[in-house]
Phi, psi and omega in degrees: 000118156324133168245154194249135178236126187254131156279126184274119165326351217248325202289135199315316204275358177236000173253011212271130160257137169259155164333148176261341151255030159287324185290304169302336204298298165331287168323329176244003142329277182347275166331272199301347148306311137341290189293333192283315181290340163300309188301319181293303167327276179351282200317277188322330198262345184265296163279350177230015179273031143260310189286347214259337190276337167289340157282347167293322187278315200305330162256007155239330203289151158246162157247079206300139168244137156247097221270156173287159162269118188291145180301125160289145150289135176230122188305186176259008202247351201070028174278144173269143159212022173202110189185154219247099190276178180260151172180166194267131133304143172264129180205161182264133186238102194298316186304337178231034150288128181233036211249147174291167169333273197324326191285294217291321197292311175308320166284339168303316228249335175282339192247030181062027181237118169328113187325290155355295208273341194278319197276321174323299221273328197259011183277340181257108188263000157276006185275157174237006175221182162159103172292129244224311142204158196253161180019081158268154187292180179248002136296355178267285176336295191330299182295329173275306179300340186280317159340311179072064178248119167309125178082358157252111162263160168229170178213146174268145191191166188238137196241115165299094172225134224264128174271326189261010165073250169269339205303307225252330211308325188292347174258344201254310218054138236246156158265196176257213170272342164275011173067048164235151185280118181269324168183187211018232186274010189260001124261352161317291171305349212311293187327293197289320157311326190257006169073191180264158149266163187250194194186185184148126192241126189234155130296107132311115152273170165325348172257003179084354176314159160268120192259319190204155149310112159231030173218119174324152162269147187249099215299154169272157105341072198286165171313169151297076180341086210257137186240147209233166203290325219298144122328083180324337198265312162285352154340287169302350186296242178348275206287012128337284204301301206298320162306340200252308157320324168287281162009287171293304178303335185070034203264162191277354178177170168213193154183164174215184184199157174214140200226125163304118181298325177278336200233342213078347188273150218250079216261307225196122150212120169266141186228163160202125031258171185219199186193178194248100174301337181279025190228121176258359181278024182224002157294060193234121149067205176344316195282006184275343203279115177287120184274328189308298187260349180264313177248151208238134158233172163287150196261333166070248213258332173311332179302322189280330178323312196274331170282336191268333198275312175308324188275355186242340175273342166292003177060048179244345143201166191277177178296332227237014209267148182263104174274132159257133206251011188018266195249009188126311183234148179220159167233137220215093171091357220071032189206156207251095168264109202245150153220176180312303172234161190275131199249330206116206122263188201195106155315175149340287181305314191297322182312296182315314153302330182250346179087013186257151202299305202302319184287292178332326180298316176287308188300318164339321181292332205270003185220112198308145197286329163299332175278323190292305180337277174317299176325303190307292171318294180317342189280325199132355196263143190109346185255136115079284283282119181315121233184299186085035175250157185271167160088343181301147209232178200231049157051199175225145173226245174165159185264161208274333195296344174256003176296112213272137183314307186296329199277341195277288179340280179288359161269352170268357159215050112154339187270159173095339177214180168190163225215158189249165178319287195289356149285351171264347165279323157290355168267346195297334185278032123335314201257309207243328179282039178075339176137020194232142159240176190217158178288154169278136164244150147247058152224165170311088165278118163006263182238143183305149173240140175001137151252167172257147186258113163266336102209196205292137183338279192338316178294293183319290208281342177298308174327310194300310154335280154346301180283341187293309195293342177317307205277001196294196172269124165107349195261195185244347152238078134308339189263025185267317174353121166242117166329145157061343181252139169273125184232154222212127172182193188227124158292169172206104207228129175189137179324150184235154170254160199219126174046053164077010203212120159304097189290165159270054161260131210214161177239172178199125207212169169188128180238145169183177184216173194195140025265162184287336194252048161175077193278146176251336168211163180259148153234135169243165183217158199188119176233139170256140181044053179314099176281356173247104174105238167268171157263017171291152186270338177315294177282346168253310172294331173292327176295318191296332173301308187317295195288310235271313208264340186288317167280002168269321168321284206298320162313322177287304172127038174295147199256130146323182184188018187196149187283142179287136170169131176327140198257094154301145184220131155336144188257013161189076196289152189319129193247167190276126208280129161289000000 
């Protein structure tokens, strides 16, 4: 039998009546949550959903580059000496490198970084990025991937490298790791080599995968290819020459140049000391320096062909007019101008030949301190030189209005003012273009570009004349001499000053050009401060001319001009008046 359960009306907790405004109270509790997350919603998806989609990329969205391809460099010949290989970055998520002793001294060891820096780099696990090394080769990259190390990446990226290495390195110069141009021409050029980089916006996850797209790609742009005056092959010539010579002499540095006499292009320039671009630990100091466009010496005895050329194209005096330099010294203003041996007298041709201080100085006299000035400008000196390369620097000239009669004297044979290598090449082509010079280029030119006329045809071939006799019997470079070519130049031996003071430190330099009855290059040599054996620019700067123009000639396909026959050389040839 069923028992019936009844609820009694009397039970507390079923008579309880509540207040009637708790219940709205609750409702509208609801109600104003609602409403609040309806506002919220609004807001984030209406008014703040440009900041929330920008906070939203800053942690997963990238913007990828897709970087150009930098332009190769090319010799005039299309030899490559400059072009951009594929290679890797290494980079790091510091938090999830997990690697052992043994592992990291192995990654230490591939990427040539002191274990010390690699653990330095991997110690901050709040970083979420951290690069390890940039243009690792791509068998190195390889190798390093072969670890199997957690929390080690690569990206891909490109590494610049010089086939010729030092031979080239002071004309090419180097980039950096961003593939931007540091010097010589790979920063002249920097705009035109390195193109637009492209681009193109990705979804990341934390390990660097790309997940999603979200942006069209904007395609790169690659560089321009350039292509430069230099020969490679007298490149290697010159910078031979010029090492075996800096060596021999024990010298603290040198430099040359060989410049096309038709065009102005820039065949060859060598510095020493040098470095290697594909090497970056030998990028320091000194070896950076192109001595050729940077650094200035007084020019010494190279100088008077152009005060003597001056004095003969204003017609104040002939090839035939006679000075007399009497016994070595004179005294000139108070002060004592000497030369190396007592000459005498001396024509025009002879001052030239023999070098003498005294006889310039006298022909000099015969020229307003405003007509030498201005020649000197026109030649280039004092200037510049356009070029477009960096570090070329424009020497000292001094303004005419202040030149004391001695400052006038030594500045018509070599003191007093001074010029860097390659403005005594470009002025020399004076003397072998008829009396017209053209801007120097390194790069590969077309068509011959204009010359300015500096002086008259007539002066240039008498000037040329002259200079044959320097290297001649009798001269001050025999040993300049080249088989088979007729050549023409000036030695050059002069003092440096060290702390405002003429030192016993000497530059020894020789500018000339050749062949004589057709010159096709100027060569110029600058050896600094030689310590073994002689200081003359005949005998330490003339041999080096001697190889450098005699195997340029002949690469170029140059016809002789002189009979092949053994080269006397004096056993004690004439040296250059200091």
């Amino acid at each position: 039998m069923k028992r019936r359960v009844r609820f009694s009306s009397e039970n507390p907790v079923l008579n309880l009546k509540l207040p009637a405004w708790r219940s709205r109270f609750v409702l509208f509790l609801l109600f104003a949550g609602f409403t609040a997350l309806v506002v919220r919603a609004l807001y984030l998806q209406g008014l703040s959903n440009e900041f929330l989609q920008k906070q939203g990329e800053s942690r997963y969205a990238r913007t990828l580059v897709l970087p150009a391809s930098r332009g190769k460099i090319t010799d005039r010949n299309g030899v490559v000496v400059a072009s951009s290989v594929p290679a890797r970055a290494v980079w790091a998520i510091p938090e999830d490198v997990k690697a052992p002793p043994g592992k990291l001294a192995e990654l230490a060891k591939l990427l040539e970084t002191p274990v010390r820096d690699l653990q330095r780099k991997l110690a901050n696990e709040d970083k979420t990025f951290v690069y390890l090394k940039r243009q690792v080769p791509v068998d190195v990259a390889e190798k390093v991937a072969a670890l199997g190390l957690d929390g080690i990446h690569q990206q891909r990226e490109t590494l610049r490298y010089y086939p010729e290495g030092e031979v080239l390195g002071h004309v090419l110069g180097f980039t950096n790791v961003e593939d931007r141009g540091q010097e010589g021409i790979e920063l002249a050029y920097n705009s035109q080599l390195a193109g637009r980089a492209g681009s193109r916006r990705v979804i990341k996850d934390r390990l660097g995968r790309v997940v999603e797209d979200v942006q069209a790609v904007r395609a790169p742009a690659n560089g321009h290819d350039l292509t430069l005056s230099i020969d490679t092959r007298v490149q290697y010539l010159v910078f031979s020459q010029l090492q075996e010579a800096v060596e021999r002499h024990k010298a603290k540095g040198g430099a040359a140049i060989v410049v096309d006499t038709r065009s102005g292009e820039i065949l060859a320039l060598a510095n020493m000391p040098t470095y290697n671009p594909n090497h970056r630990e030998t990028l320091t100091g000194a070896r950076l320096r192109n001595r050729a466009l940077t650094d200035t010496f007084e020019p010494g005895s190279t100088i008077k062909p152009f005060s003597i050329a001056l004095a003969l194209d204003l017609g104040r005096v002939q090839p035939s007019t006679v000075v007399d330099t009497g016994g070595g010294r004179m005294n000139f203003y108070g002060r004592t101008i000497s030369d190396t041996h007592g000459y005498g007298k001396l024509d025009v041709a002879g001052v030239v030949q023999k070098s003498s201080n005294i006889g310039t100085t006298l022909i000099s006299q015969r020229i307003e301190n405003k007509e030498m000035w201005e020649k000197y400008t026109e030649l280039g000196l004092g200037q510049a030189p356009k070029l477009d390369f960096p570090g070329a620097v424009a020497g000292r000239l001094r303004p005419y209005e202040k030149w004391r009669p001695i400052e006038k004297a030594t500045m018509s044979y070599g003191y007093g003012l001074s010029v860097s290598l390659v403005q005594m090449a470009q002025a020399y082509t004076a003397f072998a273009r008829d009396g017209d010079t053209v801007p120097l280029t390194f790069l590969k030119t077309e068509r011959p570009p204009a010359g300015t006329r500096i002086y008259s045809s007539k002066t240039a071939r008498t000037m040329r004349q002259m200079l044959e006799a320097v290297v001649g019997p009798g001269g001050t470079a025999s040993q300049a001499q080249v088989m088979g070519y007729r050549v023409a130049g000036k030695t050059g031996t002069a003092r440096k000053i060290i702390n405002g003071a003429y030192a016993t430190k000497y530059v020894a330099s020789f500018s000339g050009f050749a062949p004589v009855s057709n010159p096709r290059i100027v060569v110029a040599v600058m050896i600094d401060e030689p310590t073994a054996g002689s200081i003359y620019g005949g005998a330490v700067a003339g041999p080096v001319f001697s190889k450098i123009t005699g195997g340029t000639l002949r690469m170029l396909g140059v016809e002789p001009d002189a009979p092949f026959k053994s080269l006397v050389i004096p056993e004690h040839p004439l040296e250059d008046s200091l």
